[in-house]
Each structure stands twice: as C-alpha cells, then as structure tokens.
N, C-alpha and C positions, 0 to 999 in steps of 0.2 A: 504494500500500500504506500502511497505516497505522502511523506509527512512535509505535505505544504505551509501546514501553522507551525509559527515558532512555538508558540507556548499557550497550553492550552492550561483560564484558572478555573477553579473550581471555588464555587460560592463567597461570600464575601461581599452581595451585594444588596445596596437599602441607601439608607439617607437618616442625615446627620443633622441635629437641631442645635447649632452653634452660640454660643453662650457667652459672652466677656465678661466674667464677675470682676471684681475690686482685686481680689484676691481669691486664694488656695490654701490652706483649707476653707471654704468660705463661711465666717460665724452665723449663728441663728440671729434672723431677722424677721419680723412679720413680711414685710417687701424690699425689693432691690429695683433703683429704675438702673435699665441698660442704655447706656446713653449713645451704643454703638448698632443697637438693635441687633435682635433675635431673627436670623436669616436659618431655616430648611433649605440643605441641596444633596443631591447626589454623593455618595460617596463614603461607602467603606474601605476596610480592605482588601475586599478583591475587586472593587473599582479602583481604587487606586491603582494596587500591581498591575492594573488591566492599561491604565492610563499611563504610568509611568514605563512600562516594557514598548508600547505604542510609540509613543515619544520618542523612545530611543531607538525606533525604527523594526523593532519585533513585531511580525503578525501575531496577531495576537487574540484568541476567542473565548470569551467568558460565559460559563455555564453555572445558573443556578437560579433557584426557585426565587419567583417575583408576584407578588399580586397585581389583582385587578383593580389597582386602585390610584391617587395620585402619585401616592412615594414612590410607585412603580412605574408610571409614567415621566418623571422625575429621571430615577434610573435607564430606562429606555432612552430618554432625548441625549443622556450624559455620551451613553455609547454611541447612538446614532451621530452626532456632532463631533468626535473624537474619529472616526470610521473603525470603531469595535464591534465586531462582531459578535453578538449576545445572542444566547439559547434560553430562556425564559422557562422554565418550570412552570404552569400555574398554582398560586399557593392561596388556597382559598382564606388562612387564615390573615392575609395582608404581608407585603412588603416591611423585612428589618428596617426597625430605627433606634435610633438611638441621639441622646443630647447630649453634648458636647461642653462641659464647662471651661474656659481657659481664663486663665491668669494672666498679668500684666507680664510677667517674664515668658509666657508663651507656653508655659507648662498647660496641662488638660486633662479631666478627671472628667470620664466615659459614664454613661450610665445607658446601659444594655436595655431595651424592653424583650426578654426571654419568650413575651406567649407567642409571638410571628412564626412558628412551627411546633410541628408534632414529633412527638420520638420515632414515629415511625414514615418517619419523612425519606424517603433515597434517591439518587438520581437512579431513572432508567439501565441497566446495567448494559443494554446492548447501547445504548447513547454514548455510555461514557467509553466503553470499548471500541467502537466506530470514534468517535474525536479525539481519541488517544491514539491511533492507531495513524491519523495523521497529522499527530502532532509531531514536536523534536523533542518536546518537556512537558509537563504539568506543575503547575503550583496549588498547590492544594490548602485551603483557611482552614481551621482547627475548627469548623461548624457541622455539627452532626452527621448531617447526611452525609459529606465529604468520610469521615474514618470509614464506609462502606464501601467505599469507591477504589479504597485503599489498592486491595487483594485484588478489583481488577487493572486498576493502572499498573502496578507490577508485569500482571501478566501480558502485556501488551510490548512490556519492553523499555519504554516510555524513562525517561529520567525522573527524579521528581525532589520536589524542594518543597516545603513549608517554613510557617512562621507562627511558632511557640507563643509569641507574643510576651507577656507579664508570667510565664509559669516560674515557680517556685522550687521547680527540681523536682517537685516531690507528687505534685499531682496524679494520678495515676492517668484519669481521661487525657493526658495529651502525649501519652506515651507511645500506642499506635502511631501516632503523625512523626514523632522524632525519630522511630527506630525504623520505619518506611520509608524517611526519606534520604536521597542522597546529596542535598545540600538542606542545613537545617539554619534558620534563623532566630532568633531567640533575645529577648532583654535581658539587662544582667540587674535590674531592677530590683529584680526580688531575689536574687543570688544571694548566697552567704558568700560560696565559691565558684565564680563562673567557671573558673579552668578544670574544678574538679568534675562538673555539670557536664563540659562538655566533653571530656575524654569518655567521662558513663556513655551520653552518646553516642559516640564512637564506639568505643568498646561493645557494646551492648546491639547495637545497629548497622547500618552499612553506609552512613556518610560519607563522604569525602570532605567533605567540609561542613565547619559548624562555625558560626559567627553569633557573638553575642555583643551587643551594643550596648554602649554606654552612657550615650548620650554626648555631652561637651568633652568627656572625657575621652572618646575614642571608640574604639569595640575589641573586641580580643578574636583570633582567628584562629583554628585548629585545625591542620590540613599537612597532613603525610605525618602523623604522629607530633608533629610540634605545634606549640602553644606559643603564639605572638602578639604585642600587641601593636591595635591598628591605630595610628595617631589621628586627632580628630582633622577636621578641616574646617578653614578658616569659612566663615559664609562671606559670600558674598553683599550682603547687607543686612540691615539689622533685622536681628530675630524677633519672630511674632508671629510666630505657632510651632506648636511642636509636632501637629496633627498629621499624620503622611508621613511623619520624616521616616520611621521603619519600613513603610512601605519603600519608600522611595528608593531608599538603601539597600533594599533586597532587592530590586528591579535592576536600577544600576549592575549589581554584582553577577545578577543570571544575566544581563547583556555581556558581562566579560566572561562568564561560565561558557555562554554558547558558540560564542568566540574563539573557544579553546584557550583563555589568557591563563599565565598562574594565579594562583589563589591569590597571594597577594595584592596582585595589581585588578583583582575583582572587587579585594577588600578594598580599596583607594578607590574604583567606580563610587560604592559604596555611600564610602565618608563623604566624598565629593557631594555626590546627589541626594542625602540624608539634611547636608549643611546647607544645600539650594533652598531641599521643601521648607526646611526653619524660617527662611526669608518668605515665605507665603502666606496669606491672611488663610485661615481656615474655610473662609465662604469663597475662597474662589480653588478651580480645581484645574490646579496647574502642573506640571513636573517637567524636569531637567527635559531638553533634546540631547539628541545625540552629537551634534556639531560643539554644542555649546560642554557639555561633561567631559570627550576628546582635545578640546583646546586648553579647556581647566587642568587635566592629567599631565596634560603634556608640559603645560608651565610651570607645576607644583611637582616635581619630581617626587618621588616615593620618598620618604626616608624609609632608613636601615633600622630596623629596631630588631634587639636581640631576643632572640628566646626566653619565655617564661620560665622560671625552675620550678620543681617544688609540684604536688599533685595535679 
C-alpha cells in the first residue's frame, strides 16, 4: 500500500474556552471581570500536532470522534482553513472542550469537561488499519478510544509517537501509550526523576526516543541508551502562552524524526518551535513553518551538552 500521508493523528480534537485571570493559582472571589475577554476556538492537542506537522510541510490527516454541534463545527472550519484532512467520528455525546485558564506569565491550568465520551467509545478498526496503512507514522493522544487502536497500528507497521503529557511516572492508564510507542513525549512537571522515568520507558518499551520537557528550563532527551540534556531556546518575542508549546515541540521533533535527522538535532527542532508557540496568544492558532524553524536551526547552532550520570 502506498503510504502517501506523512502522519496520521489520532484524537485530540475539540475546543478551548481561553481565560486571562490576574493570576495562578487564582484566589476565591464571588466574580472576576476579564478585561481581555473570554474567546472559544478550535484546538486541542491533536489539532495542534495536526497544525503544527502541516506547517512544517507534513501531510498530515486527523482522525477522531466530533459532534454534531458548534464546537465541532469550530473544529471542522480549523482543518478545512489549514488544508487538514479530518475523518470525523460522529459523537453523539458532543465535541471535547475544555477552558483554559492563563496567567500573566503565560503559565495555564486546563480544566477537562470528561462527559464528551463513552468508555466504550473506539475508532473503526478497519478505518484505523486502512489510514495507517498509508501512513509513514501515527501520533497517537492519550484519549481513550486511541489505547484500542494501539495493537492495530502496530500491526500495520506504522511508527508511532505519543505524548504523556503531565503523567507522574506512576499512572498506570498511560502506560499502554508509553510502552507502544517508539518516540514518547512527556513533561517533566510532575517528575520527581525524569531521567529515571525515562530509561523505565525505554527499558520496559520499544522507544527510540523519549523527550521530556521542561519548560524555560530545556527538556532532557534519551536516545541510544544516553541521557542528555536539551538546552532551552531563546523565543523569539515575549512570552504569553504556554498553551501548544508541547504540542509544538513534538511536531517540530517528528518533522526531524521523519527526516531521518539524529535525535539530537530533532530535540533542537523541538526547543526551537516549543519557544515560537510561547510567543503566541492562546486565541489564535498558529505554529512554526518550516522555512522559518530551518533558518532559526541553522543560526543557533546546537550546543554540546554532556551526558547525564547517575539513574
């Protein structure tokens, strides 16, 4: 079969009710006026990855369940205007959302609405085996139906990456996604010890690579048994959102993965296009191009940074 799409993602899509408090943690008040207004648009994380792979010149086709209703109309226009090619599940229970609070330093506390599915939600198994089949990769979100899909993107051949997100090492539900896939993504947020988190993965799994982010700090990168860390990148203007920046980071990195680039210089895509999405307001749905991430790479040379010791 002919694997015409670069990357095919799996679930990850809805709309985001974007929020500017004062602050983080935000204290108890009877009201808050937003002086910047309360804007709904498009865009989780598997819009993003889906926007951000796009951008950097990947065909790119997104698959997962959407209702019949405006959020999902919303999502539809994001891909249509983008030229993403979207597979729409009907989900009778309505399209993911979720509201987005952010802070004056650009930091953002998520708040999930969980009922927009059922547990016994799945994508089609012959759907996902036919778009896997001409795909190059799969990215796959840590949303339900997606861990079923798992055991047949495998079987298809198919590469596949996910993104952990805030787990804590210890969760047990996001452990299918880490030890399936063969580039894993990951915050170091809730780490005690990222390096020891990710060698588990590795060890335990069949990664090739596992990246865990740090935000201003950088990300740490595990790739042929050594532990490095990836220095961060300068943004290019001032920060004010943090929203996408993982997504973006991971996007970046699987346009160097498919590239055939070393790990390394995937992690610097990365940091590069992580420290773009920082410079973006959350209500608009933007990410790095490919001209513009290439010319950044090439001015910021790598640094050298030595191996990790120690677990």
């Amino acid at each position: 079969m002919n694997r015409d799409t670069d990357v095919l993602v799996l679930g990850g899509a809805g709309v985001d009710t974007i929020v500017h408090v004062p602050q983080l943690p935000l204290p108890y008040a009877d009201s808050y006026m937003i002086h910047d207004g309360i804007r709904t648009r498009a865009g989780q994380t598997g819009d993003f990855m889906s926007l951000g792979l796009a951008a950097l010149g990947l065909l790119t086709h997104h698959l997962d369940f959407l209702g019949d209703d405006p959020e999902g109309d919303l999502v539809r226009a994001l891909h249509r205007e983008r030229g993403i090619t979207l597979t729409a599940i009907p989900q009778p229970a309505g399209t993911k959302r979720a509201v987005n609070l952010v802070g004056p330093d650009g930091r953002r506390l998520s708040l999930y609405d969980s009922s927009r599915g059922h547990p016994d939600d799945r994508f089609p198994e012959a759907m996902v085996r036919e778009l896997a089949g001409r795909s190059r990769h799969a990215h796959v979100s840590i949303t339900q139906p997606c861990v079923h899909a798992l055991p047949v993107l495998r079987e298809t051949g198919v590469t596949i990456s996910t993104d952990l997100h805030d787990w804590d090492g210890e969760n047990p539900y996001h452990e299918p996604f880490a030890l399936a896939a063969d580039v894993v993504f990951v915050s170091a947020a809730r780490l005690a010890d990222p390096g020891r988190t990710l060698r588990r993965i590795a060890e335990r799994g069949r990664a090739r690579a596992v990246v865990a982010t740090a935000g201003a700090k950088g990300a740490y990168l595990l790739a042929g048994g050594e532990l490095t860390p990836v220095p961060p990148a300068a943004p290019p203007a001032p920060v004010v959102d943090s929203n996408g920046a993982g997504d973006a980071s991971a996007a970046a990195f699987l346009f160097g993965f498919l590239r055939g680039e070393p790990p390394r210089r995937c992690a610097r895509y990365g940091a590069l296009a992580g420290a773009h999405a920082c410079t973006v307001p959350s209500t608009r749905a933007d990410a790095i191009d490919r001209e513009t991430l290439l010319a950044r790479a090439a001015a910021e040379p790598e640094e050298e940074a030595a191996p990790v010791t120690g677990p």
